[in-house]
C-alpha positions as CSV (number, residue, x, y, z in Angstrom):
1,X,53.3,17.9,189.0
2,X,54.6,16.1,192.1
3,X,58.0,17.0,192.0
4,X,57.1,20.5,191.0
5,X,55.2,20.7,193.8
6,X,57.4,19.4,196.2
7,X,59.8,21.7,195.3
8,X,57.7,24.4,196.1
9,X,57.2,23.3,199.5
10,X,60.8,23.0,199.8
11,X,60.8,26.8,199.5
12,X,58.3,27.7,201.5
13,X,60.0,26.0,204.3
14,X,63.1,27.1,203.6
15,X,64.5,28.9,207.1
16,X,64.8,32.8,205.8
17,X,61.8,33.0,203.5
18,X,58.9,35.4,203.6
19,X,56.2,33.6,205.6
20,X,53.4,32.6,203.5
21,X,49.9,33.5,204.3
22,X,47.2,31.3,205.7
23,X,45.7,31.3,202.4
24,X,48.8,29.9,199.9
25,X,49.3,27.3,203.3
26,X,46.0,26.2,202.4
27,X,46.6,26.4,199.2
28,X,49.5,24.1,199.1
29,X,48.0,21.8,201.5
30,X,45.1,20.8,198.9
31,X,47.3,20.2,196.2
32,X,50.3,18.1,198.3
33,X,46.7,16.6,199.6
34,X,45.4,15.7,195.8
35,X,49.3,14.6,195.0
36,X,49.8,11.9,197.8
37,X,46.1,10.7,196.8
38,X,47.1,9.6,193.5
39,X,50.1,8.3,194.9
40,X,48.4,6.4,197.2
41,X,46.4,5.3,194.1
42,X,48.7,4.1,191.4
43,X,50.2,2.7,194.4
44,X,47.4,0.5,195.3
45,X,46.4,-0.2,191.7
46,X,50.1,-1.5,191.4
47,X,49.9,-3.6,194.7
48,X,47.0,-5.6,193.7
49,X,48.5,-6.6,190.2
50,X,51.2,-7.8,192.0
51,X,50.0,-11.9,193.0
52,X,50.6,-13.3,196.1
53,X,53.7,-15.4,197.2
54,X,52.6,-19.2,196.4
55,X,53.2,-21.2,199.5
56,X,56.5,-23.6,199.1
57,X,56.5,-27.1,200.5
58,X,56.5,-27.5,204.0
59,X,56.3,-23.3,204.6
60,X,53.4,-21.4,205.8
């Protein structure tokens, strides 16, 4: 959905398109808004399953 979505914005800010309304601007907001959340998500889900560097001897 992400990509497809990205795509989409591509087009709509393409320099000779129709200007979208304030409506599908809104529209597309919320869902680029609910795509970087789960992002943002599986990122952090990832980053903590990742363990911290162990400490070598004589580094800190």
């Amino acid at each position: 959905m992400g990509e497809e979505l990205l795509e989409y914005a591509r087009g709509v800010l393409d320099a000779g398109q129709r200007v979208p309304s304030s409506v599908e601007y809104r529209w597309l907001a919320c869902r680029l808004t609910e795509a970087l959340s789960d992002a943002l998500r599986v990122a952090d889900s990832r980053g903590q399953r990742i363990p911290a560097p162990q400490e070598q001897d004589g580094e800190r």
